[in-house]
Structures are given as C-alpha cells and as structure tokens.
C-alpha positions in Angstrom: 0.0 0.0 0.0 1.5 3.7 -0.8 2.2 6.1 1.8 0.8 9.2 2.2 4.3 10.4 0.7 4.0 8.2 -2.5 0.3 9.8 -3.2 0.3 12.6 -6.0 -1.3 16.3 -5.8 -5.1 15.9 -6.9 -5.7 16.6 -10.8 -6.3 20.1 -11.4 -10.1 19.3 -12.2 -11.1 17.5 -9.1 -10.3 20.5 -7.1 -12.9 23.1 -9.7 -15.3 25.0 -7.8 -14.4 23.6 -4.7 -12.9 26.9 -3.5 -15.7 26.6 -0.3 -13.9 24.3 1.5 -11.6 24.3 3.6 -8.6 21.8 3.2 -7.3 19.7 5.8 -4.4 17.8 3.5 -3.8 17.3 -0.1 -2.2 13.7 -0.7 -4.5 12.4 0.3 -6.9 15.3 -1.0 -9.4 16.2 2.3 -11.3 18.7 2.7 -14.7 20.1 4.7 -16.9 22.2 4.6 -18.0 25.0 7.0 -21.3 24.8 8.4 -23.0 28.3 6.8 -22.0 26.6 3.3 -24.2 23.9 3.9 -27.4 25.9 4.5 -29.1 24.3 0.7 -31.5 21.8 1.4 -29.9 19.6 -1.4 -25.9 20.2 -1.1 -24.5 21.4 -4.3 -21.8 19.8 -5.7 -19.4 22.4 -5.3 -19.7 22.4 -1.5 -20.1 18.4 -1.6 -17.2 17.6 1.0 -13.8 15.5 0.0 -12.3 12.8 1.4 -9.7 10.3 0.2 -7.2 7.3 1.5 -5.5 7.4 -1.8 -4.8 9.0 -5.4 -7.7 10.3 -6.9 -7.3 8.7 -10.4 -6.9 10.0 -14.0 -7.8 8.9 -17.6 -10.8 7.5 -16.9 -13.2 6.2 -19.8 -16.7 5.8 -19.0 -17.2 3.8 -22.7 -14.7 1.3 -21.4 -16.0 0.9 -17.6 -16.9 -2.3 -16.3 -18.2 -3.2 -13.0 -17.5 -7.1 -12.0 -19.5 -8.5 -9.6 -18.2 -12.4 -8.2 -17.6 -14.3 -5.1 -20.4 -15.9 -3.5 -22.9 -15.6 -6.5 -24.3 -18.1 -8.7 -23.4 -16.2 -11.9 -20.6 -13.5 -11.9 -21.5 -10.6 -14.3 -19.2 -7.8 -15.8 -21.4 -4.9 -16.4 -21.2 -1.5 -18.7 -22.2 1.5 -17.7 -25.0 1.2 -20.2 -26.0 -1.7 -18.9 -26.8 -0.9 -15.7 -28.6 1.9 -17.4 -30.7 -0.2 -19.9 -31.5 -3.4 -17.9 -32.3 -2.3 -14.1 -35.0 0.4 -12.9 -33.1 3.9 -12.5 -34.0 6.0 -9.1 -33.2 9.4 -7.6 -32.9 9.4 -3.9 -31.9 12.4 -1.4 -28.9 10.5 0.4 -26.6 11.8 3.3 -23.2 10.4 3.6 -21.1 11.1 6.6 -17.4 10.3 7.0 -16.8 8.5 10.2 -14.5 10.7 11.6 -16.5 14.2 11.4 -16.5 15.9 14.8 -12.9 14.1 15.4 -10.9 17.5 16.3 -13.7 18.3 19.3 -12.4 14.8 21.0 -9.9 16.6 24.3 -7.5 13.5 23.8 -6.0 13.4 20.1 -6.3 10.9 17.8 -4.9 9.7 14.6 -7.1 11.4 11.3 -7.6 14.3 9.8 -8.9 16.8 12.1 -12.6 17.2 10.6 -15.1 19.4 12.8 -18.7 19.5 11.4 -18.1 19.8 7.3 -17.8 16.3 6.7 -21.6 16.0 5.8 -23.4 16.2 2.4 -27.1 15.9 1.4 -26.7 15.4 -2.4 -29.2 13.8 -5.0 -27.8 10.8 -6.7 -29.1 9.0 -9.3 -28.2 5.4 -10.4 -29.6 1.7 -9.7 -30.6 -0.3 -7.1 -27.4 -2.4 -6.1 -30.4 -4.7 -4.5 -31.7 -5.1 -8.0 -27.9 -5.8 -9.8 -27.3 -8.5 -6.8 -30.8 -10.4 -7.7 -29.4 -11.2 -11.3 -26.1 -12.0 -9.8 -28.1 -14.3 -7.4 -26.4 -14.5 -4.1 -25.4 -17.9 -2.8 -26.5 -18.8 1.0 -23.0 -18.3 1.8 -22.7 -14.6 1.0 -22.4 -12.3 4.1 -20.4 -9.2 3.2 -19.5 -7.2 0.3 -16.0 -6.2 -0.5 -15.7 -2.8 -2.5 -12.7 -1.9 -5.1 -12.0 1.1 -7.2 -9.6 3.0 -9.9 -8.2 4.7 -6.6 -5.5 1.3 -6.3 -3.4 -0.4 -8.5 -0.9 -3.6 -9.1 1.9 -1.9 -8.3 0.7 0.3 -5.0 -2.3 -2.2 -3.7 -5.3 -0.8 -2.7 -5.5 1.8 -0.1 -9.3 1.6 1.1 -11.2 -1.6 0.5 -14.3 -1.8 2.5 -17.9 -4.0 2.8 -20.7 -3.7 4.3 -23.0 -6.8 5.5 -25.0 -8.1 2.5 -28.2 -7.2 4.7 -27.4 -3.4 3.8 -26.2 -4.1 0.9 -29.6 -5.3 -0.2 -31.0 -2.3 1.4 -33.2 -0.4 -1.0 -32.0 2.7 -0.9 -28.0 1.5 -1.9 -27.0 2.4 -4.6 -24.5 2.2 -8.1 -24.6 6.2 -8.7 -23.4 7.8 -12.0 -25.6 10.9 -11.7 -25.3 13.9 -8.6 -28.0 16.8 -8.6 -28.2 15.7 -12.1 -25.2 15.7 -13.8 -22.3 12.9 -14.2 -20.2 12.5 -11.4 -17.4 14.8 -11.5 -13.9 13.4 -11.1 -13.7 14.2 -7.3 -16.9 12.1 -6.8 -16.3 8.5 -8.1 -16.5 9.3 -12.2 -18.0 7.0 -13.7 -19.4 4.6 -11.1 -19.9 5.1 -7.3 -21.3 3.2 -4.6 -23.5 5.5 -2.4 -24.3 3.4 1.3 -26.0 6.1 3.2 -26.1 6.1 7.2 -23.4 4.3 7.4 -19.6 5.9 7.3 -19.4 6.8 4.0 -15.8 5.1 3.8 -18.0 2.3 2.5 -19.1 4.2 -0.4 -16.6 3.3 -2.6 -15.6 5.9 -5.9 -14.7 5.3 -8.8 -15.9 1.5 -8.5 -14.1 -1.4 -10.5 -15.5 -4.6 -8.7 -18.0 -5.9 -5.8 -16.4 -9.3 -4.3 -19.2 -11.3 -2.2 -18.2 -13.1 0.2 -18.7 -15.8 3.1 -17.3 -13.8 5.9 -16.6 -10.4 7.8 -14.4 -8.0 4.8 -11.2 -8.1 6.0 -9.7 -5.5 3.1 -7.6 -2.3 3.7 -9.3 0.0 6.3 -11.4 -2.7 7.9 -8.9 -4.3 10.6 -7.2 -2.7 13.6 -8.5 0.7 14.6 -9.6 1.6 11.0 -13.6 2.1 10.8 -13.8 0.2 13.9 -15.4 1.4 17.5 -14.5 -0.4 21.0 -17.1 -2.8 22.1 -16.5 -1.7 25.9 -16.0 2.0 27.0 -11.8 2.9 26.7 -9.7 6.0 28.0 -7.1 7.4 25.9 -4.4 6.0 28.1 -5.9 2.1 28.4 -4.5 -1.0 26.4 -6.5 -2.5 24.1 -6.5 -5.5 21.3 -8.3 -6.1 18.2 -10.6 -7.9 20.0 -11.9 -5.6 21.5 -12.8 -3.5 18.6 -15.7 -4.1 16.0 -16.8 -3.0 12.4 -18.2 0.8 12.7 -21.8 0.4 11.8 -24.8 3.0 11.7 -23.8 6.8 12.5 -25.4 8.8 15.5 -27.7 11.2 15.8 -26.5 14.9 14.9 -27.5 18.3 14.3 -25.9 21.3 12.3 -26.7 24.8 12.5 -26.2 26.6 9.3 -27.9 29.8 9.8 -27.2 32.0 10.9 -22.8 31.4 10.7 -20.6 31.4 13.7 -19.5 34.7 14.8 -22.3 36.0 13.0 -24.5 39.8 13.9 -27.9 39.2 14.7 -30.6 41.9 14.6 -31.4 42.7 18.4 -35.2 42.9 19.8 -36.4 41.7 16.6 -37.2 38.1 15.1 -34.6 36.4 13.0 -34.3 32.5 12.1 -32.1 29.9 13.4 -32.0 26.8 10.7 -30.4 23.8 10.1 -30.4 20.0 9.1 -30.7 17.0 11.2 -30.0 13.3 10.8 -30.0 9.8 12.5 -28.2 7.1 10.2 -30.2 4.3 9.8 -32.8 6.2 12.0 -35.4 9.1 11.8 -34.9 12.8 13.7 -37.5 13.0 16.1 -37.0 16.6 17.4 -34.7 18.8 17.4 -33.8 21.5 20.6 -32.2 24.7 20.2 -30.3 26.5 23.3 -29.7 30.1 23.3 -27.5 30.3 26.6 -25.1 27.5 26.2 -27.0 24.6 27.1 -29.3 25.9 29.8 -32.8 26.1 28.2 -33.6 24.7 25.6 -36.6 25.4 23.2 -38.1 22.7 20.2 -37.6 23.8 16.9 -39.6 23.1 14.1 -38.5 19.8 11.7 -39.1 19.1 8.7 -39.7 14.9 7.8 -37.1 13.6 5.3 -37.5 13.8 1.6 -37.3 9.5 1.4 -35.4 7.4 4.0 -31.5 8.6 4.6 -32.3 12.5 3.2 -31.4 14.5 6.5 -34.6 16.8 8.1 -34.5 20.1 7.8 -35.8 22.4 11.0 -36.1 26.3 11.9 -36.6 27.9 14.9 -37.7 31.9 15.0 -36.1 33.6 18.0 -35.6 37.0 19.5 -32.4 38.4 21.3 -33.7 40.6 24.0 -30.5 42.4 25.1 -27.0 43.3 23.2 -24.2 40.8 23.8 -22.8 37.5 22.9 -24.9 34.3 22.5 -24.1 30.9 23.0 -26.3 28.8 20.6 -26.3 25.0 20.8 -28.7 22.4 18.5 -29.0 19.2 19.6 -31.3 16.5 18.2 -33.0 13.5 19.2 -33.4 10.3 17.3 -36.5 7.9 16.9 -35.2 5.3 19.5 -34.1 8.4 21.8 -30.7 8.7 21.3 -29.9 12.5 21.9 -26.4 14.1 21.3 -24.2 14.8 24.3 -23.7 18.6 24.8 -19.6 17.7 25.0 -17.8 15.4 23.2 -19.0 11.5 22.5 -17.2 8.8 24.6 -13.7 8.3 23.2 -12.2 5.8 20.8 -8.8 5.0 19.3 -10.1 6.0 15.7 -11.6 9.5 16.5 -14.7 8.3 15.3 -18.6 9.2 16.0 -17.9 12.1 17.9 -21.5 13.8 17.4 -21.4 16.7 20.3 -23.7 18.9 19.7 -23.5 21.7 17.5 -22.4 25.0 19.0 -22.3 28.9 17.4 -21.8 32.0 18.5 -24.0 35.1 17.8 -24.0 38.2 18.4 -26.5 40.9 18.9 -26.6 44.8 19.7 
C-alpha cells in the first residue's frame, strides 16, 4: 500500500469549484466544509465535501468501464455503464453520507485522522440503480455475508489503499445504490467518475468511488481500512491511556444522531429585539430525527424547533426555529437532536475511541447581537 508520501497532488479538475472548503491535506486530498455553506436543502456539488485514503485517479473512460460483480454468486456478471442503465429500474434518492470521523478534532485527547469538525456531511441527489436489484441477477449464494468494494483509486503496483464491505443485509437495502448521476449531472472526477457506490447512514468510507469490482463473500471483509482501529469502534468503554486489542474492537456500523446549525454562521451579527431565524439540518443514520432542541445560553434552556420529515429514508430533516435576542451581547447557541429510538447528542464530546470516530457533540455557534 503507498504512503501518504508516495500519493500525487489531486488533478487540477477535481479540485474546480471547490474553492468553499476548507482543506485539511492534499495527498490524500481532504477537505470540509463550513457549516454556513451547507445551508441548501440539497448540497451542491461544489460544497459536496472530500475525502480520500488514496490517489484520486486520472484517464478515466466511461465507454470502457466495467463493474465485476463475483464471489459468492451463482453467476458473476461484468457490467457497462449502459448496462446498468438499460437493464435495471433507474432511481433518484436524497442521500446523506457522513465520514466516520466528522467531529474528530472536538475529542480533548487526540487521535490519529484528519482533524474534521462538522463539514464532513453532504445531502446530495444521486441518481443510479438499485445495487439490490444488480445482486438479484447476480443471485447471491447462501453463503454470501459481506461485500468487498474496489475502485480505480489502487493499482498492481501500490495495492489498494481503502477496500471496504458492508453486510450483505445493507447491501440489499433499497435505498443503496451504483450512482453515476449527482443533482443531475455525471459525477465529477472528485466524486467517483463513472461509477460510485452510495451506502447512506453508514460511514461513507463504505461508499466506494470510482468503483471497478463488488467481491461477495462468506465472511466479515477483512480488506484495507477494515482491521485494527480503521472504521472500527470499542465494544466496551476505553480511556485514551488504556491498552487495548483487536478484540476488543468491532466493524463501525450505523452513524449517531447529529445536528448542524447553518444559519445563521458562527460569529455572526444578529438583529437585536427583533425576530430572525435559526435553521439547520438533522439526521440519524439508519434512524429518523425526532425533534430537534435549540439552546440560546449554552445549554441551559432549551426550546423545540420546528422539523421538517425527510425527503425518502437517509435524506437529512431540515428544521427552523424563530427567536428574539432581547438584550445586546454574545450568545451561545447549541442544536441538539433526538433520534426515533431516543438517542440524543451529548452537549460535550461523545465517549472516546482509538479511531476518532462518532464524535457527534452537539452543535455550537456563537452570535452576536446589539
């Protein structure tokens, strides 16, 4: 596998329009983007966040793609691009994807990771097939437990530097898909051109760009960035300074509950006396948002916003609260939202783990009035 060292610059046109974000490293290309940015109900792709293990590749020919799907199926297929367009029903779903480590530089003891804090989020529209739908012709043996995900991003010579699965369960999960199309155009370069996997509410390290091949097979994935710390959460509480073994880790699954405020922006002048809206999004990975709470005074009282329901299952809510400041001064303003089993977001930072992972504190900006 190549080191960070052995990984070239981005090509110039991954990086177009992408001048909102703000960039935590370059090989590999990361990058997030601030809350206030993220205020559109459907994120554009310009302000679609970044987030690679590896090169982002070049020359890419969608004429000549093929997606092979093997393993533990009853007949392996090699599929075009216009295959999957012609032979299987096309949808358009509202997905959120969420990179396991967003929140990661609010943990108090460091971690490994880039240091994301809330811009690792995106609410795009992508367009493709069912992978549900491509598995059914590939037919599925009994043995088949997880998928194993490979791209363009590795090669002979380097390896692969992510290769990730999800349990074949969620992999038959309606609303997974093989994406070519975001907010209605082809993906861009930056976004898995041609094919992409899109696995929403889970960490979106498992939607695979840029996708070459789908191996099935009869056991836990055990491919680069699924062993050791990688994508993987303690199955007991841990402090920083406690030893630990692989044992005692397992396979990240759904993302918590957590809240953004992206209106008004941090640091931002607020009209004083008179009535002004604080908005935002909200989502639960495999979950529903059940209501949403909005502090103006650091965590003290809390008041419920209005939410909106999602646009189809895995779209994040959007809610709105209208509020008056009564007095000049600065204001400490915390969201925090509630799931449909009850998980709620901790006001600090989520219990610690060796990856930096999960850390969905609640969302905090500061406003000022007068």
């Amino acid at each position: 596998m190549a080191s960070s060292t052995d990984i070239p610059p981005p090509p110039p046109e991954a990086l177009v329009d992408k001048t909102a974000l703000t960039f935590l490293n370059q090989a590999p290309v990361c990058a997030e983007t601030p809350a206030h940015a993220l205020d559109d109900a459907i994120t554009p792709v310009e302000r679609i966040y970044m987030r690679n293990n590896g090169r982002i590749p070049t020359k890419l020919d969608a004429q000549g793609w093929t997606l092979r799907i093997d393993g533990e199926v009853e007949q392996a297929l090699d599929l075009s691009l216009d295959a999957l367009k012609a032979d299987f029903e096309t949808v358009t779903y509202a997905l959120q994807m969420e990179c396991a480590g967003n929140g990661r530089a609010f943990f108090e003891a460091e971690t490994p990771g880039e240091p994301w804090s809330t811009g690792a989020i995106s609410c795009a529209a992508w367009t493709g097939v069912r992978l549900a739908d491509v598995l059914a012709r590939a037919r599925p043996t009994a043995k088949a437990v997880y998928t194993a995900h490979y791209g363009a991003d590795g090669s002979d010579e380097e390896g692969y530097p992510i290769s990730r699965g999800v349990p074949i369960a969620k992999a038959l999960e309606p609303h997974t898909l093989l994406a070519w199309t975001v907010n209605g155009e082809p993906l861009p370069i930056a976004h898995g051109f041609p094919l992409r996997l899109v696995i929403p509410g889970w960490p979106a390290s498992v939607s695979h760009k840029w996708l070459r091949r789908i191996w099935i097979r009869d056991r836990e994935h055990d491919g680069p960035r699924m062993l050791g710390t990688a994508y993987r959460m303690p199955k007991r509480p841990l402090r920083p300074d406690e030893p630990f073994t692989d044992d005692d880790m397992a396979v990240m699954g759904p993302m918590p509950v957590r809240s953004l405020i992206t209106h008004p922006a941090d640091n931002a002048a607020v009209p004083l006396v008179h009535p002004f809206e604080i908005r935002g999004h909200a989502w639960a990975g495999e979950r529903t948002v059940a209501r949403v709470d909005v502090s103006l005074d650091g965590g003290r009282v809390w008041e419920e916003a209005e939410l909106d329901g999602p646009a189809n299952p895995y779209a994040w809510q959007h809610w709105r609260l209208e509020t008056v400041l009564p007095s000049p001064g600065e204001y400490e303003v915390l969201a925090r939202a509630t799931d449909s089993e009850g998980d709620t977001q901790p006001i600090g930072s989520a219990p610690w783990n060796p990856g930096g992972y999960a850390n969905n504190a609640a969302h905090r900006v500061v406003l000022r009035a007068g």
